[in-house]
MOPAC internal coordinates of N, CA, C and O (Angstrom, degrees):
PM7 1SCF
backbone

  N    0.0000 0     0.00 0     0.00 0    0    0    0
  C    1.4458 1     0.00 0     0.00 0    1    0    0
  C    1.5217 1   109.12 1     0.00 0    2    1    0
  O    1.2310 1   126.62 1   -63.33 1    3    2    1
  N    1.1684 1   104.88 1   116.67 1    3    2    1
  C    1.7827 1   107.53 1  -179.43 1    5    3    2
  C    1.3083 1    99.74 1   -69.52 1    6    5    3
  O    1.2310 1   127.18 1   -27.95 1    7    6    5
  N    2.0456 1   103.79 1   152.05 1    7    6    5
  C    1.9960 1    94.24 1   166.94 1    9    7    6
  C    1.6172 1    98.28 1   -97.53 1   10    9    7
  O    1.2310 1   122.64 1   144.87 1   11   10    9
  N    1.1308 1   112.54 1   -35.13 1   11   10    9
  C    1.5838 1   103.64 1   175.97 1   13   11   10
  C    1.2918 1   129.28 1   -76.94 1   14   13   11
  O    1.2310 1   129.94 1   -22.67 1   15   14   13
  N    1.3265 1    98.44 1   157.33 1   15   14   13
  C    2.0896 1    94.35 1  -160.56 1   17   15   14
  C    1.9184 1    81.02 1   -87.54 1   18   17   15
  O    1.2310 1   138.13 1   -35.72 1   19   18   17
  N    1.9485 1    82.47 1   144.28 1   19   18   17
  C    1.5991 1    99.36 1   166.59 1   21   19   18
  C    1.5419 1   146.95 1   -66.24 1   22   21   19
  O    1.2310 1   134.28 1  -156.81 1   23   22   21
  N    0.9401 1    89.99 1    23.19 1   23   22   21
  C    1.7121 1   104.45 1   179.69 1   25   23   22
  C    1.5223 1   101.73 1  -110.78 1   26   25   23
  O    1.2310 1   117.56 1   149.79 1   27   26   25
  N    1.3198 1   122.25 1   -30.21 1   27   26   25
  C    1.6855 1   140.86 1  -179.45 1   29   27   26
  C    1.6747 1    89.27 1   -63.20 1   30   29   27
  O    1.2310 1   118.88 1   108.11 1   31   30   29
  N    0.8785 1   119.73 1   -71.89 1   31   30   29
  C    1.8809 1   143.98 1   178.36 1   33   31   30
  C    1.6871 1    93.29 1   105.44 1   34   33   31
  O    1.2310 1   116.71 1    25.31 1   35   34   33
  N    1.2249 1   123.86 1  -154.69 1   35   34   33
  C    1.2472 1   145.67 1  -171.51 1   37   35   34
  C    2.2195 1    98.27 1   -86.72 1   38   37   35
  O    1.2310 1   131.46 1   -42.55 1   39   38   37
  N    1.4000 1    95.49 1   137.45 1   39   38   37
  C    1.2595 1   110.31 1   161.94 1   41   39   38
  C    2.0327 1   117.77 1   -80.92 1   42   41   39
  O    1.2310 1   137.75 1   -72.72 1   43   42   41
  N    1.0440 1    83.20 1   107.28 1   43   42   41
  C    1.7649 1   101.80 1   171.67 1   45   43   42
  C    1.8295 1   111.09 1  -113.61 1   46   45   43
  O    1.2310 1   121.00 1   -66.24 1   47   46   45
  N    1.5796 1   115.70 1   113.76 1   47   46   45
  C    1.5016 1    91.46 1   152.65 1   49   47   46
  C    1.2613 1   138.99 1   -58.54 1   50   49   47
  O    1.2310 1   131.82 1    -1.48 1   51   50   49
  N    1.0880 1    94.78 1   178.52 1   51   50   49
  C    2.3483 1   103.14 1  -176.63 1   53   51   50
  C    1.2892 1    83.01 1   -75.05 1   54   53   51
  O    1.2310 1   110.34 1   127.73 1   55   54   53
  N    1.6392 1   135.75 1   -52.27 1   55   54   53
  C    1.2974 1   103.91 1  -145.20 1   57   55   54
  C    1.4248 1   121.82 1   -73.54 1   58   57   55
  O    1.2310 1   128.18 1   155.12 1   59   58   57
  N    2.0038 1   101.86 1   -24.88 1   59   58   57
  C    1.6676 1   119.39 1   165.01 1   61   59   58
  C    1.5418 1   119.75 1   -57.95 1   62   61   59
  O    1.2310 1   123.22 1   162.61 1   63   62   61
  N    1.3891 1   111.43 1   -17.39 1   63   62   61
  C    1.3154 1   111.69 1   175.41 1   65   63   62
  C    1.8644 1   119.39 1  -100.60 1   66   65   63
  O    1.2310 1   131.95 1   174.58 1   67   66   65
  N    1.0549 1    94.53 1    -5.42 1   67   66   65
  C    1.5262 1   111.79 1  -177.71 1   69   67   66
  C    2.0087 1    87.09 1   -96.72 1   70   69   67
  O    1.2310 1   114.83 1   123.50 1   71   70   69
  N    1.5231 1   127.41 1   -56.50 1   71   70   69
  C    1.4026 1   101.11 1  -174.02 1   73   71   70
  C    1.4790 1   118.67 1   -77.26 1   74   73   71
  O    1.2310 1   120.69 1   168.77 1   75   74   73
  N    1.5390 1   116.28 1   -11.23 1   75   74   73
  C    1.5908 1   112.44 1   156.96 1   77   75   74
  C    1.4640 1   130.52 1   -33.93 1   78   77   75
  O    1.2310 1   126.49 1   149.29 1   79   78   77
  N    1.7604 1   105.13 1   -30.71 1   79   78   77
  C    1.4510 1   110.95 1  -153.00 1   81   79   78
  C    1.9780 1    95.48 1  -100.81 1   82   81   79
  O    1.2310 1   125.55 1   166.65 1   83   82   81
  N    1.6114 1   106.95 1   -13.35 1   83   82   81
  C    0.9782 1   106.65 1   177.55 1   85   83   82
  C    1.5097 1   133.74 1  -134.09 1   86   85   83
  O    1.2310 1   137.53 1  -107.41 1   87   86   85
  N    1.8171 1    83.64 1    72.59 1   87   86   85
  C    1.7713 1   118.41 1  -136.52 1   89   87   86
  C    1.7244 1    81.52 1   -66.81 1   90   89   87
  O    1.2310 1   107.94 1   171.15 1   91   90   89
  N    1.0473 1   140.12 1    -8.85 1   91   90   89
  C    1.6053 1   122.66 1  -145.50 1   93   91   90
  C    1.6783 1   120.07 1  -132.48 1   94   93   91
  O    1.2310 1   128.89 1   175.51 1   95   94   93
  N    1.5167 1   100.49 1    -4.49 1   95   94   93
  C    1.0129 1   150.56 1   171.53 1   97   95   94
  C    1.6109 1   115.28 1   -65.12 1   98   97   95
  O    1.2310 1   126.77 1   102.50 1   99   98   97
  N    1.4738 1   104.59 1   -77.50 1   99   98   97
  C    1.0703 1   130.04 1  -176.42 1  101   99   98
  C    2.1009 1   121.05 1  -105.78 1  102  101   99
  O    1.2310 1   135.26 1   -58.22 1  103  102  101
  N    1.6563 1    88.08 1   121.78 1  103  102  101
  C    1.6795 1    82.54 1  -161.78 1  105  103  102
  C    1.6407 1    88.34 1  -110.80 1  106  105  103
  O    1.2310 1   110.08 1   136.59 1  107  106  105
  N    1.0065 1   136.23 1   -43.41 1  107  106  105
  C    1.3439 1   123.63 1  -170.72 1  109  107  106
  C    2.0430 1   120.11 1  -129.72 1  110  109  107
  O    1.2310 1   131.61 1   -96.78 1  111  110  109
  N    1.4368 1    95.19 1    83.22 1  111  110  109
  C    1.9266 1   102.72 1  -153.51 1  113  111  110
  C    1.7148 1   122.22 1  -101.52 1  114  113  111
  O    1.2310 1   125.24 1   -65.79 1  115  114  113
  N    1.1700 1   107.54 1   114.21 1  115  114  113
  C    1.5403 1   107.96 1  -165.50 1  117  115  114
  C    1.7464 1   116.46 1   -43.70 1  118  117  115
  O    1.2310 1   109.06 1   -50.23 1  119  118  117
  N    0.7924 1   138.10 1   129.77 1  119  118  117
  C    1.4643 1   143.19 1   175.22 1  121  119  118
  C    1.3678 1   106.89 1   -91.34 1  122  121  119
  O    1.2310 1   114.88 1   -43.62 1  123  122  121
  N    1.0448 1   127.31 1   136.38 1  123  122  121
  C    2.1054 1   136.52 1   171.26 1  125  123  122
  C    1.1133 1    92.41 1  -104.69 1  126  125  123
  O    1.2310 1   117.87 1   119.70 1  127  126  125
  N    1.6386 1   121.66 1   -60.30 1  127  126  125
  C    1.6022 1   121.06 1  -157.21 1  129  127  126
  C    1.8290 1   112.73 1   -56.76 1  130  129  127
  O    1.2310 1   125.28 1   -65.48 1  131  130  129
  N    0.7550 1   107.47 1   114.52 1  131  130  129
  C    1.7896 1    99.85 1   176.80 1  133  131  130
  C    1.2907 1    94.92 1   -98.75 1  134  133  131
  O    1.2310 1   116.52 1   174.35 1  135  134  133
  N    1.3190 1   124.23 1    -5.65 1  135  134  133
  C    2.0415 1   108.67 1  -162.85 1  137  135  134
  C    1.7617 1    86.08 1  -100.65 1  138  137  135
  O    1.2310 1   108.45 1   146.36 1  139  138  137
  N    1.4380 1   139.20 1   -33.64 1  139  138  137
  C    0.9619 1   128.32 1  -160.70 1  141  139  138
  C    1.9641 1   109.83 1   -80.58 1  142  141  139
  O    1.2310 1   126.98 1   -53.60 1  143  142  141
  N    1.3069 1   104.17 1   126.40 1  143  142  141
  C    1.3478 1   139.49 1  -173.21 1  145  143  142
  C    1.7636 1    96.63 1   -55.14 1  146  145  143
  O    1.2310 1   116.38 1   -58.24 1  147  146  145
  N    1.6340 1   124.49 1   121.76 1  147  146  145
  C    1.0255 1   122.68 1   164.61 1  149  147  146
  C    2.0022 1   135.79 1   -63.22 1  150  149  147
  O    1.2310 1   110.72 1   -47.96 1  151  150  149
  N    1.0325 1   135.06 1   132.04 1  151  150  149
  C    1.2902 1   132.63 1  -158.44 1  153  151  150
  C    1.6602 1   104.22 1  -113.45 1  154  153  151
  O    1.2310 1   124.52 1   -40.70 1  155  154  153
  N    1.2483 1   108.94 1   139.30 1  155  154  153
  C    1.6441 1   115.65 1   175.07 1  157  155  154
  C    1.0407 1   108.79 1   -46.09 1  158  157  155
  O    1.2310 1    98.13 1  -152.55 1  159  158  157
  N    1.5284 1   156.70 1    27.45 1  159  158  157
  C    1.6210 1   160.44 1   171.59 1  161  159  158
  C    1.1931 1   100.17 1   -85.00 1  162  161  159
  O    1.2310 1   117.94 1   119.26 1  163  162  161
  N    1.5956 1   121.53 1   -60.74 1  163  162  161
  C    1.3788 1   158.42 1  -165.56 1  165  163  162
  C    1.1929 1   118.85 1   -67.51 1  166  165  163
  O    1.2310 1   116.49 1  -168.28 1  167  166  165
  N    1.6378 1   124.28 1    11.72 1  167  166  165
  C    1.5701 1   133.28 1  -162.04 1  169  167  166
  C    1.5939 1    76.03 1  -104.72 1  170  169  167
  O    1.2310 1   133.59 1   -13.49 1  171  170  169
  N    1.3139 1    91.34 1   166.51 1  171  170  169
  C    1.3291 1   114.30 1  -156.91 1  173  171  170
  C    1.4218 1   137.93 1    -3.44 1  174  173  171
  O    1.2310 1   128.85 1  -122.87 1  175  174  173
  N    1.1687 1   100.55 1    57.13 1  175  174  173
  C    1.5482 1   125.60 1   163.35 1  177  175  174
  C    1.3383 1   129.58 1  -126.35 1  178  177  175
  O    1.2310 1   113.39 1   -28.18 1  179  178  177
  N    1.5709 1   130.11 1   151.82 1  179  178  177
  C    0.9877 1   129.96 1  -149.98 1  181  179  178
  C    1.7454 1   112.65 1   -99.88 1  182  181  179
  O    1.2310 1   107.44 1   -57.94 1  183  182  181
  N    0.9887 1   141.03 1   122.06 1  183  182  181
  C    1.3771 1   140.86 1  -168.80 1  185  183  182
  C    1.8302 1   104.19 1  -112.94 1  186  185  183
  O    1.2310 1   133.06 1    -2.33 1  187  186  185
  N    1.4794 1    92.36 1   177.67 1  187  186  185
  C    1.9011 1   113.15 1   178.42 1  189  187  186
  C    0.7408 1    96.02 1  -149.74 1  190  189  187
  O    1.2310 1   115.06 1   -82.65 1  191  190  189
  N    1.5253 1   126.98 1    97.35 1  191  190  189
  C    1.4163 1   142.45 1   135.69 1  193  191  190
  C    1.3776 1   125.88 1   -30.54 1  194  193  191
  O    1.2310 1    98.65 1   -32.98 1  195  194  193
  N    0.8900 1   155.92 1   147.02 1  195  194  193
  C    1.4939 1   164.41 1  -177.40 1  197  195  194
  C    1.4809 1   104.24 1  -118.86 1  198  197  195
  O    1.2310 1   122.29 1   -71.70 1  199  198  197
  N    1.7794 1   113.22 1   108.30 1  199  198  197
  C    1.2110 1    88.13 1   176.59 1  201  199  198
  C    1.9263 1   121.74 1  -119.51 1  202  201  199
  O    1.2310 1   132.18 1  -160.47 1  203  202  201
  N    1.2626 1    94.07 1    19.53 1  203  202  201
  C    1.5815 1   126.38 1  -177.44 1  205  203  202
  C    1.3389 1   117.10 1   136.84 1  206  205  203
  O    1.2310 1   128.94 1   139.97 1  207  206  205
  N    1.2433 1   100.38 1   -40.03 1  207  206  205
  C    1.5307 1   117.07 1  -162.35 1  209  207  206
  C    1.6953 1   106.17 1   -93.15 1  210  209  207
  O    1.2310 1   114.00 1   102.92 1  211  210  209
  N    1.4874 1   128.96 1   -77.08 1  211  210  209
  C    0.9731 1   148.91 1  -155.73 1  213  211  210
  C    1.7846 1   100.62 1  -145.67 1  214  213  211
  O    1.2310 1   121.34 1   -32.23 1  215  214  213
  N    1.4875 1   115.04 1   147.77 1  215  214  213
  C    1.1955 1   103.26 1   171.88 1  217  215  214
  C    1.3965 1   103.75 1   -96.79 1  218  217  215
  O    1.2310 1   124.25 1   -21.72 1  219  218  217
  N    1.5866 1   109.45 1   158.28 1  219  218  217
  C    1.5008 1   125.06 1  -169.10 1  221  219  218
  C    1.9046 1    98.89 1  -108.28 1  222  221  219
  O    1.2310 1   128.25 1   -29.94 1  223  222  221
  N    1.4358 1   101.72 1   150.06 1  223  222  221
  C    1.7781 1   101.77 1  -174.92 1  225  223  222
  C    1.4874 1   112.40 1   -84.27 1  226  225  223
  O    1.2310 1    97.48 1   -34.72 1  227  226  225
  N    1.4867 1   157.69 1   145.28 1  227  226  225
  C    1.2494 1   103.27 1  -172.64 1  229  227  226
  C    2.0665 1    67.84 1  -163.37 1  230  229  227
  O    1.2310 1   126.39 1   -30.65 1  231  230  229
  N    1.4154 1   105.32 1   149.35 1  231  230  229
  C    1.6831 1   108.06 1  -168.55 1  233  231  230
  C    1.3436 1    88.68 1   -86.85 1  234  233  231
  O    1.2310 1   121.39 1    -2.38 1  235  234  233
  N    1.2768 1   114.95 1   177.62 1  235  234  233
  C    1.4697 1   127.66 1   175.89 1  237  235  234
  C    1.3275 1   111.96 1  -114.79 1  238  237  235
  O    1.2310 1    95.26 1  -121.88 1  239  238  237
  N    1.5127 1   160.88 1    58.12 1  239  238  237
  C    1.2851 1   148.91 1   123.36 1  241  239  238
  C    1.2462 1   127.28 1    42.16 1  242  241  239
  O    1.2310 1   114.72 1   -31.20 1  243  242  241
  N    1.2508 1   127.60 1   148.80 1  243  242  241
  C    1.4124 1   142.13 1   142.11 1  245  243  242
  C    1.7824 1   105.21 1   -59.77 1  246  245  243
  O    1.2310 1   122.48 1   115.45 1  247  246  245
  N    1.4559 1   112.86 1   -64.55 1  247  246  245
  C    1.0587 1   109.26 1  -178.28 1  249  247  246
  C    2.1067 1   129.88 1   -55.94 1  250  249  247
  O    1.2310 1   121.78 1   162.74 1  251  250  249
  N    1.5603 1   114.20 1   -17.26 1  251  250  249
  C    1.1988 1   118.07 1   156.00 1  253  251  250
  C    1.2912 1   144.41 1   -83.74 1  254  253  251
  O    1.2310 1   128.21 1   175.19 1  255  254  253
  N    1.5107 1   101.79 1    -4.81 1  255  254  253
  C    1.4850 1   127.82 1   174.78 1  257  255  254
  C    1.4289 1    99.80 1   -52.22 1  258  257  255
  O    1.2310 1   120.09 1   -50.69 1  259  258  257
  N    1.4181 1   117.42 1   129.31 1  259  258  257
  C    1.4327 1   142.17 1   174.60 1  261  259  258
  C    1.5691 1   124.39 1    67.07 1  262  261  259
  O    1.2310 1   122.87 1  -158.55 1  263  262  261
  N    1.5456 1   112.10 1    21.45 1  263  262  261
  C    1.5161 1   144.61 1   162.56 1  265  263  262
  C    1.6455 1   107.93 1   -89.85 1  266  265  263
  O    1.2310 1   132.35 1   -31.04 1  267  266  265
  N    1.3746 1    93.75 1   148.96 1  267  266  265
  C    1.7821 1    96.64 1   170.16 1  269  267  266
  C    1.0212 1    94.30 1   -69.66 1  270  269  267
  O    1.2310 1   130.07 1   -10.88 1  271  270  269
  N    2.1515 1    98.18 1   169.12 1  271  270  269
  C    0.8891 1    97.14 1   179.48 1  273  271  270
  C    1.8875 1   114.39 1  -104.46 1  274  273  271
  O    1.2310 1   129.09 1  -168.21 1  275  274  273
  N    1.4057 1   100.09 1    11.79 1  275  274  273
  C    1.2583 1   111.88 1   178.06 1  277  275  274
  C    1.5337 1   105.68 1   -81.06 1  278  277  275
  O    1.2310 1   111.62 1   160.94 1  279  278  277
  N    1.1647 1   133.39 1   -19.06 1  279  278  277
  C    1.3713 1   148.56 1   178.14 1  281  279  278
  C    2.0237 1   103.94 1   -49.95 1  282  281  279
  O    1.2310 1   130.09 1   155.82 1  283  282  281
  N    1.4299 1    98.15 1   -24.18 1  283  282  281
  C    1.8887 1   103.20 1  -166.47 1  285  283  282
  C    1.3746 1   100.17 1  -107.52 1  286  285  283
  O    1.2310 1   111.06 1   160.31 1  287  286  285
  N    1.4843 1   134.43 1   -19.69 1  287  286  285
  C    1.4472 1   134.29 1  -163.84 1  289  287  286
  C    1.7953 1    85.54 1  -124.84 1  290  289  287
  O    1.2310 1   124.88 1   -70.13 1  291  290  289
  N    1.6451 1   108.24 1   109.87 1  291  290  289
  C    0.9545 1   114.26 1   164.77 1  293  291  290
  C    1.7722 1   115.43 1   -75.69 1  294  293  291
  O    1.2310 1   117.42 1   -52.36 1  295  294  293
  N    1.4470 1   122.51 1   127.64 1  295  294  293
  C    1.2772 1   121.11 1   172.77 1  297  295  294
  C    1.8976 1   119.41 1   -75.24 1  298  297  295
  O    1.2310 1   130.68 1   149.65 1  299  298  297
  N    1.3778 1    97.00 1   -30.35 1  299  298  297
  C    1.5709 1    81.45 1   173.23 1  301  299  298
  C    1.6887 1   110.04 1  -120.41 1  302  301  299
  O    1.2310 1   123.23 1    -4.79 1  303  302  301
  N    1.3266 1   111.42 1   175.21 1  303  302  301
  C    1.0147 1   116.35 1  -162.48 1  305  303  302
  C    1.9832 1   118.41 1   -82.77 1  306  305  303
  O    1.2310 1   113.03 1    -7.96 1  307  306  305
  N    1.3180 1   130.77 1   172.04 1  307  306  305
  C    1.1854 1    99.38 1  -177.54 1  309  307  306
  C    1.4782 1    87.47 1  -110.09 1  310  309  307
  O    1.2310 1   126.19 1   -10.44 1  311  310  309
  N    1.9745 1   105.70 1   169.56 1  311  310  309
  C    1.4214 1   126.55 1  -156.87 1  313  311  310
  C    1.5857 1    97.16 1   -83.50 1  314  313  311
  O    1.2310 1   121.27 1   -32.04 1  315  314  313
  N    0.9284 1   115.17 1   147.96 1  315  314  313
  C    1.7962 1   127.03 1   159.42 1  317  315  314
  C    0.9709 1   104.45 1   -69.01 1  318  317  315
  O    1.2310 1   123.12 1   -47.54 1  319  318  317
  N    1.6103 1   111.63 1   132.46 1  319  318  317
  C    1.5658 1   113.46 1   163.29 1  321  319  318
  C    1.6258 1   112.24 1   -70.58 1  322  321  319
  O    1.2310 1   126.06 1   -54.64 1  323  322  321
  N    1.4791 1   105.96 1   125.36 1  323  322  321
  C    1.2296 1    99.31 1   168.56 1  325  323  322
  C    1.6726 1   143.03 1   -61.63 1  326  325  323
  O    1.2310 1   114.14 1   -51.00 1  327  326  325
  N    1.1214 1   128.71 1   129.00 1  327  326  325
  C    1.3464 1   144.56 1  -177.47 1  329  327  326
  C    1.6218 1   112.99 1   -20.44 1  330  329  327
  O    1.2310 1   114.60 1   -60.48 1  331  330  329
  N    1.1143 1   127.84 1   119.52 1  331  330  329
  C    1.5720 1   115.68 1   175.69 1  333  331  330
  C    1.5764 1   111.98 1   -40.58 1  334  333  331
  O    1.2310 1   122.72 1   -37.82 1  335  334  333
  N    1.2453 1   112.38 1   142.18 1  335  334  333
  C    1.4787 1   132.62 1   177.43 1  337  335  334
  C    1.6993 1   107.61 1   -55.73 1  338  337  335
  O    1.2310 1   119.43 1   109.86 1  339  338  337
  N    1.0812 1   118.70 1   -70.14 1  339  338  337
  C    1.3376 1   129.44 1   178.09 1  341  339  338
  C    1.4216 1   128.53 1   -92.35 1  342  341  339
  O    1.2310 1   114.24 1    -3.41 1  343  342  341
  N    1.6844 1   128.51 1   176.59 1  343  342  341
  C    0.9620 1   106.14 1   173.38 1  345  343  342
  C    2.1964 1    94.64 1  -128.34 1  346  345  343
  O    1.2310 1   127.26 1  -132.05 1  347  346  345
  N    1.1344 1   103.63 1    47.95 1  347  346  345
  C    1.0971 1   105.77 1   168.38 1  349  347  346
  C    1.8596 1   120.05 1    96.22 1  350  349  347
  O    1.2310 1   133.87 1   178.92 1  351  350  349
  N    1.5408 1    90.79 1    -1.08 1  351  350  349
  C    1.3102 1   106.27 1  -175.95 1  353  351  350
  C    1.6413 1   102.63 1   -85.88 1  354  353  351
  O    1.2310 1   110.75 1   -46.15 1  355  354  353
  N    1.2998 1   134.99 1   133.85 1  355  354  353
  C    1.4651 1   126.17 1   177.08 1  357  355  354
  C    1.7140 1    93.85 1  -115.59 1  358  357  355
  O    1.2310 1   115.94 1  -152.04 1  359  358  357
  N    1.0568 1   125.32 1    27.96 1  359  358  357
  C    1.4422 1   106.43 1   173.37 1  361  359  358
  C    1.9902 1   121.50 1   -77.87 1  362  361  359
  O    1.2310 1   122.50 1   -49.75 1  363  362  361
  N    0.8596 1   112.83 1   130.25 1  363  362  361
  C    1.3974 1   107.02 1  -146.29 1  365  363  362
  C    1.9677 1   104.73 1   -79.19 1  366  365  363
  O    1.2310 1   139.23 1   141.51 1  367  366  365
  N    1.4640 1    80.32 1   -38.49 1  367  366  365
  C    1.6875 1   102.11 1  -165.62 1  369  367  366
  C    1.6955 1   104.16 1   -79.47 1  370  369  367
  O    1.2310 1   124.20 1   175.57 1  371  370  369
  N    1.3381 1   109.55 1    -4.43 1  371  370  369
  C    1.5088 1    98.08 1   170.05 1  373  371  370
  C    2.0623 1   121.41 1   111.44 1  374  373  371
  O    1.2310 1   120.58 1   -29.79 1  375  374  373
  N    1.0340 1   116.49 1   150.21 1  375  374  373
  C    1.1435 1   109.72 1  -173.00 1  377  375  374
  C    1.7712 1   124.05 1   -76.60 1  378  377  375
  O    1.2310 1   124.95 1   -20.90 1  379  378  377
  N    0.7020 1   108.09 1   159.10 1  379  378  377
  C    1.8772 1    98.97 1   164.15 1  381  379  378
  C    1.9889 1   105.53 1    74.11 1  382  381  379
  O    1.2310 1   128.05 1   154.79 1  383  382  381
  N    1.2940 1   102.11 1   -25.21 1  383  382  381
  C    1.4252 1   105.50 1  -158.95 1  385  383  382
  C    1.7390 1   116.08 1   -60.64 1  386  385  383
  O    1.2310 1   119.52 1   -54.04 1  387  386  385
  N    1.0566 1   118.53 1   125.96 1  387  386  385
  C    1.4845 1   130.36 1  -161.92 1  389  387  386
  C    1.9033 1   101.80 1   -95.27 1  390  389  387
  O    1.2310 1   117.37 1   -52.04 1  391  390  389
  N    1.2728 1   122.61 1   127.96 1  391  390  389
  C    1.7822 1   110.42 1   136.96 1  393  391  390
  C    1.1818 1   130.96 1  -101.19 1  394  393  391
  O    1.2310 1   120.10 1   180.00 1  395  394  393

């Protein structure tokens, strides 16, 4: 489901449309734009996402064609699973505890 109406077409920057034209030139090219939508030029070639931090390397697909390109360079990090709760003890009322 597209979000933009089709007469708009897909958002591409100038500068992604300026290294389209100089497909042969350029083999491995940093990307800034994360909002601009990837184009069938860009299949199997290798890009650098920018994802705040550092840019990430990331191939270009058939299957990512017409996805952002911020969609492949995650900006935040993922969560640690937290540590098991217990260590096998089920006593409910607590350790050490005297009546």
């Amino acid at each position: 489901m597209p979000r933009r109406s089709i007469w708009k077409g897909s958002f591409v920057d100038a500068f992604l449309s300026k290294m389209r034209s100089n497909r042969e030139e350029s083999c491995c090219r940093k990307i800034w734009s994360r909002r601009s939508s990837t184009s069938p030029e860009f299949v199997d070639r290798f890009v650098q996402i920018y994802n705040g931090k550092n840019p990430v390397r990331c191939k270009i697909t058939e299957g990512k064609v017409g996805h952002k390109s911020g969609e492949f360079a995650l900006a935040r990090g993922r969560r640690k699973k937290a540590a098991p709760s217990g260590t096998g003890n089920t006593n409910i009322r607590g350790k050490g505890r005297r009546r």
